[in-house]
N, C-alpha and C positions, 0 to 999 in steps of 0.2 A: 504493500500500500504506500509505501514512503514516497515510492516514485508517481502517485497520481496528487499528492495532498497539497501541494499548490495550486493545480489546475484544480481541485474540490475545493478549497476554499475561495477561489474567485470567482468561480458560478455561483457557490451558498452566497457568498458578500453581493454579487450582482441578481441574483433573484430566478438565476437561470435555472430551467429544468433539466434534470437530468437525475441520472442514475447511478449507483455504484454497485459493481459484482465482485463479491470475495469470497475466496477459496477459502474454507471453513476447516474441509477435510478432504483425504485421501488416498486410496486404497491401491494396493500392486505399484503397477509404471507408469502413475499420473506426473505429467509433464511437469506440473509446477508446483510448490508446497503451498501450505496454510498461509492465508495473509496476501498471498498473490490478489492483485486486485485487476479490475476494468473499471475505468470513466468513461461514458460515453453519454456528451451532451444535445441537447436538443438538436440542435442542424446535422446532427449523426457521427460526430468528432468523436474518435476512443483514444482514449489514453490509456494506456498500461493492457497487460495481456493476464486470462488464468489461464492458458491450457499451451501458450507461445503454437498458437494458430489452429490447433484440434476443433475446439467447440466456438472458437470467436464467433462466427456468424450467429451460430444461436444464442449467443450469450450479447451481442450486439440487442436483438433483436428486442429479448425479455427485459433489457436495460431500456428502450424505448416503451416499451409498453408500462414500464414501472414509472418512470421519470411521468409517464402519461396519467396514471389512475393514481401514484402518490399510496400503493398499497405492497406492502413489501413480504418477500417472499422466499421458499426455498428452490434450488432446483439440483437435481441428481444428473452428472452423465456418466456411462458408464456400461460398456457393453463386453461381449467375450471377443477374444482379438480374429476371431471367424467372422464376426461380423461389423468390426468395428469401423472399416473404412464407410461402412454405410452411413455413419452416423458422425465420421468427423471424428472419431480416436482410435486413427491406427495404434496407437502407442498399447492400447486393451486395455489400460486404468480407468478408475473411475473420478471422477471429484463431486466433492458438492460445494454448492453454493448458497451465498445468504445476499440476494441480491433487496438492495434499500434505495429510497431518494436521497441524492444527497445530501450533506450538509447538517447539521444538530449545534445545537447550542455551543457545547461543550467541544467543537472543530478550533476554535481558533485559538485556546490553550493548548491543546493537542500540538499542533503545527508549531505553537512557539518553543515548545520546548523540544520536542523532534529538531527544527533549526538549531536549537541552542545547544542538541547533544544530552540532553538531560533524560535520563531513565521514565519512561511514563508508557503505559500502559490503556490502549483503547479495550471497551468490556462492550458487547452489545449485544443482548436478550435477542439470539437468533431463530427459538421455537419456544411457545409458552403461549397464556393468555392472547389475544388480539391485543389488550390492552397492555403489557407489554414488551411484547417482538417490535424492534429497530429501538426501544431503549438504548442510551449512553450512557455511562459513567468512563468519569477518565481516571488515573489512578497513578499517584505517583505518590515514591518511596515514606513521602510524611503527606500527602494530603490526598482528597477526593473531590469528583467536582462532576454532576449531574446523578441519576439516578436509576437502577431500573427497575423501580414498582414499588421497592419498603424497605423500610430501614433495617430488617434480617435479610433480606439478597442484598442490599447491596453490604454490610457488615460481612459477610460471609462471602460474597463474589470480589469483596476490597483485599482479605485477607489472603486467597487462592491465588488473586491476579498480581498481587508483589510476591508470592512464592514464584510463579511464572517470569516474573519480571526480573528478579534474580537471577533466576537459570538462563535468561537469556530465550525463554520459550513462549510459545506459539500453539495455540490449541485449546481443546473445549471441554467447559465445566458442564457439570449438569447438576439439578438440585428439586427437593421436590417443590410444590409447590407454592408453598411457603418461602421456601428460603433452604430447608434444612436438606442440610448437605448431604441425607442418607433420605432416597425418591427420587422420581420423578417429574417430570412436566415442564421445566424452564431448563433449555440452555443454549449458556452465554457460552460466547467466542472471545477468546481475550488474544488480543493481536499487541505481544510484545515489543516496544520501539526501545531495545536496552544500544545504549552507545557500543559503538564498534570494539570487537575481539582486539588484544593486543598481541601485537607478536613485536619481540625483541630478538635483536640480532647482535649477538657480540661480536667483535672483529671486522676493523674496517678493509676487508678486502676484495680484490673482483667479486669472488661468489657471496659475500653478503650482499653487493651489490644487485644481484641476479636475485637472491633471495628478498632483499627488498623490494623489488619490481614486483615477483610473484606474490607477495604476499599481499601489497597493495590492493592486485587485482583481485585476492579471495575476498578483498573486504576488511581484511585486515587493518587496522591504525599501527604505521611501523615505526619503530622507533631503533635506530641503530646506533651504538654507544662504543667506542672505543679511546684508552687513555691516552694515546700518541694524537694531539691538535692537528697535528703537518698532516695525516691519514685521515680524521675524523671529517669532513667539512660537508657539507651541504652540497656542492656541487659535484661532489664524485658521489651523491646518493640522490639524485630525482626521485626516484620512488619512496622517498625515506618520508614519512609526517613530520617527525624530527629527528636531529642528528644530536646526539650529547657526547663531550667530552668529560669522561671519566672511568675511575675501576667500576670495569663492569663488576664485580659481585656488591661495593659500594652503591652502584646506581639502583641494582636489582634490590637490594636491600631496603632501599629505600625508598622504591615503587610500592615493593609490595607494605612496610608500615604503614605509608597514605593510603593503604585503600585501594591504590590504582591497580591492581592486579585480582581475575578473580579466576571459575575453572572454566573457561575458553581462553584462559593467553596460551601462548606456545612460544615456548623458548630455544631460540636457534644458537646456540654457540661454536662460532666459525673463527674464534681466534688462532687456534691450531698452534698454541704456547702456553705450557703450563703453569708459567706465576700468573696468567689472565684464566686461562679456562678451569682449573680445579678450584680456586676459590667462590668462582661464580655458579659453578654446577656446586658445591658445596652447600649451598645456598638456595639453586634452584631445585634440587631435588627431594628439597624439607619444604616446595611451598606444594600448596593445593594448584596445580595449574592443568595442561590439557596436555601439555604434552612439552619434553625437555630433548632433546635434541645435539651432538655436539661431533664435530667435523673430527676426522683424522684416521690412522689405518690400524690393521689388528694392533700392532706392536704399539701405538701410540695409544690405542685404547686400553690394554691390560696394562699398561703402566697408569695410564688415569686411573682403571680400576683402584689400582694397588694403592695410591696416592688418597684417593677418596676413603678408601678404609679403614688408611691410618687419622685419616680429619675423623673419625668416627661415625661413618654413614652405614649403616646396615644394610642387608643382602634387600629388603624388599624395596629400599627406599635406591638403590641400584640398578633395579632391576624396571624402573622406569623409567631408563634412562635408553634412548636412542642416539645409541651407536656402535658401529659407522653410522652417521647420519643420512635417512634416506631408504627408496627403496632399491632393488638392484634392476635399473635400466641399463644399465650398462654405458650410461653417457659417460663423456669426458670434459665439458667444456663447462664456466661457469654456468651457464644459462640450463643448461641439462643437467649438472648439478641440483640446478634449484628446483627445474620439474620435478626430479625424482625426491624433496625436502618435500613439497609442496603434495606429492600424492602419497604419499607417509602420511602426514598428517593428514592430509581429507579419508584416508584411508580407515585411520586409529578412530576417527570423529565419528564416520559411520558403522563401524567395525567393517568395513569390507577386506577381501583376501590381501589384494594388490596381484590377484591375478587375471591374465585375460580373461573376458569375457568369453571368446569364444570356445575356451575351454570350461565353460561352465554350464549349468544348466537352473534352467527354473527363476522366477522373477527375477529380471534385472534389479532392482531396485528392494530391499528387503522388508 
C-alpha cells in the first residue's frame, strides 16, 4: 500500500471517487503478499498492482463499481492451475481481497508518519457487522487514532496490531463479536508500515560495496561502517543510507543500546581482518538479529572460530553464524559475491533450500 498512499490521499483531500483493493491474504503461488494494494480512480487511473497483472482487469473493474455505490466489499480469486489461464492466474494461487472507497479520516496521520519513517500500523474491520467492515483505526507504538465499532475491539485489535507492528508483520486478526479474542465474526486486517530492515556492512571494501547496492534494492536501510576515514567515504558507497567512520563492534554496540536494531537486521561482516571482525561478531552474535554473516575462507574461518571461543561465545551462539558468507554460486567477482550474500539471506528469511527450482517439486512458494 505505501506505494499508492499519496495518490489516496489527494483524491480523499480532492473529493474524488475512487476505490482501493488490498490483498488481505494468500494461499500457494499468489503473485503478491498481504498489503499489496490497487488505486484506481474515477477517469479509470490505477495505481499500484495485487496480482502484478493476473487478476488487474477484474480487480480494475470491482474498484469502479465500489468507488461507484461507496459499499465495500470482499473478493476471492483463485482457481487450480488447469484452469487458471481462464480466469487470469496462470500462476494457480489464490488471493483475496478487501476492496473499500477510498480515503477515512484517520488517512492523513497514517501518511505522515509513513513519510516520516515512524512505526504505525493501519487496522481495518474487513468482514463483520455492515456497520462495521471499512472501519479504521491507526495504531502506533504509544497512541490510537479512529475506531472500529467499541472500545473492547478496538482495546484488543490496538494490542494485537503493535505485536504485528513489532515483528514487522502483515496479516489478519479475527475476534468474536464483541471484541473477545476467542470467536468469531469480525476480522481486521492490520497492514504493518514498521520502518525499513537494517542491514550493516562492516568493511569498506569493493564487495561491501556490491553488498550495499544489493541490499539497498531488498529494501534494506544500509549503513556501512568502517574505522580507516581514507576507505570509509560516501562516494565509494552510493548504495550506502549512511557511511560511519568507526570500530565496527563500537558502532554495532551502540546501535543496538539505542534501540536501532531489532530481528530483521542482518549483519554483513566483510572486513576480512581480525582486530575488526572478531570483536564485532563478538558482539553481533549475542544480539537478537536475522541473520550475522562474515567474509573469508575455511582456514580464516576456524581461526575466527577459535578466537570467538576464547572471547567466551558458546557453541549455539556460533552456530548462527554464517560462514563463509553466502550461498555457493560459484561467483567470483564482487557483485556475485553479493548475489550469492543476498540469497542466503532471503533464503534463511523464508526458510527456502537455496536450491534450484527445477530440481524440486510441489508449490513454488511454501
Amino acid at each position: 500500500m505505501r506505494d499508492v498512499l499519496g495518490e489516496l490521499l489527494r483524491a480523499w483531500r480532492a473529493g474524488r471517487p475512487a476505490a482501493l483493493a488490498t490483498v488481505t491474504a494468500t494461499w500457494s503461488s499468489a503473485p503478491r503478499g498481504p498489503g499489496a494494494s490497487m488505486l484506481v480512480l474515477a477517469d479509470g487511473t490505477t495505481v499500484g498492482s495485487v496480482s502484478g497483472g493476473c487478476v488487474e482487469g477484474a480487480v480494475h473493474d470491482l474498484c469502479r463499481e465500489v468507488a461507484e455505490t461507496g459499499a465495500a466489499c470482499t473478493a476471492r480469486y483463485g482457481v487450480s492451475d488447469d484452469d487458471a489461464f481462464e480466469v487470469g492466474l496462470p500462476c494457480g494461487g489464490t488471493i483475496e481481497l478487501f476492496v473499500e472507497p477510498a480515503g477515512f479520516p484517520e488517512l492523513p496521520m497514517l501518511v505522515e508518519a509513513v513519510d516520516g519513517d515512524r512505526p504505525v500500523a493501519l487496522l481495518a474491520c474487513v468482514e463483520g457487522p455492515p456497520d462495521r467492515v471499512g472501519r479504521h483505526l491507526v495504531v502506533t507504538p504509544d497512541g490510537r487514532h479512529g475506531s472500529l465499532g467499541g472500545d473492547r475491539i478496538d482495546d484488543a485489535a490496538t494490542d494485537d496490531g503493535r505485536g504485528l507492528l513489532a515483528a514487522g508483520r502483515t496479516g489478519l486478526l479475527h475476534y468474536g463479536p464483541d471484541g473477545q479474542r476467542r470467536g468469531t465474526g469480525l476480522t481486521v486486517f492490520v497492514h504493518s508500515f514498521a520502518p525499513a530492515a537494517r542491514m550493516l556492512v562492516f568493511g569498506a571494501t569493493d564487495h561491501a560495496a556490491a553488498v550495499a547496492r544489493i541490499g539497498a534494492f531488498l529494501g534494506y536501510r544500509v549503513t556501512v561502517c568502517d574505522a580507516r576515514p581514507v576507505f570509509a567515504t560516501a562516494g565509494r558507497f552510493p548504495g550506502a543510507d549512511e557511511v560511519v567512520v568507526d570500530w565496527p563492534h563500537r558502532h554495532l554496540a551502540a546501535e543496538a543500546s539505542a534501540g536501532r536494531l531489532d530481528g530483521r537486521t542482518v549483519v554483513c561482516v566483510l572486513t576480512h581482518d581480525p582486530k575488526f571482525d572478531v570483536p564485532v561478531l563478538e558482539v553481533a552474535l549475542r544480539l537478537p538479529v536475522a541473520y550475522v554473516g562474515a567474509m573469508g575462507s575455511r582456514r580464516t574461518h576456524d581461526e575466527r572460530l577459535k578466537r570467538l571461543r576464547e572471547a567466551g561465545l558458546g557453541e549455539d551462539e556460533l552456530a548462527r553464524l554464517s560462514s563463509p558468507i553466502g550461498l555457493d554460486l560459484g561467483g567470483r567477482t564482487p557483485e556475485e559475491t553479493a548475489v550469492s550474500v543476498a540469497a542466503e539471506i532471503v533464503a534463511l528469511r523464508w526458510n527456502g533450500t537455496g536450491g534450484r527450482l527445477t530440481g524440486t517439486s510441489g508449490p513454488v512458494h511454501g
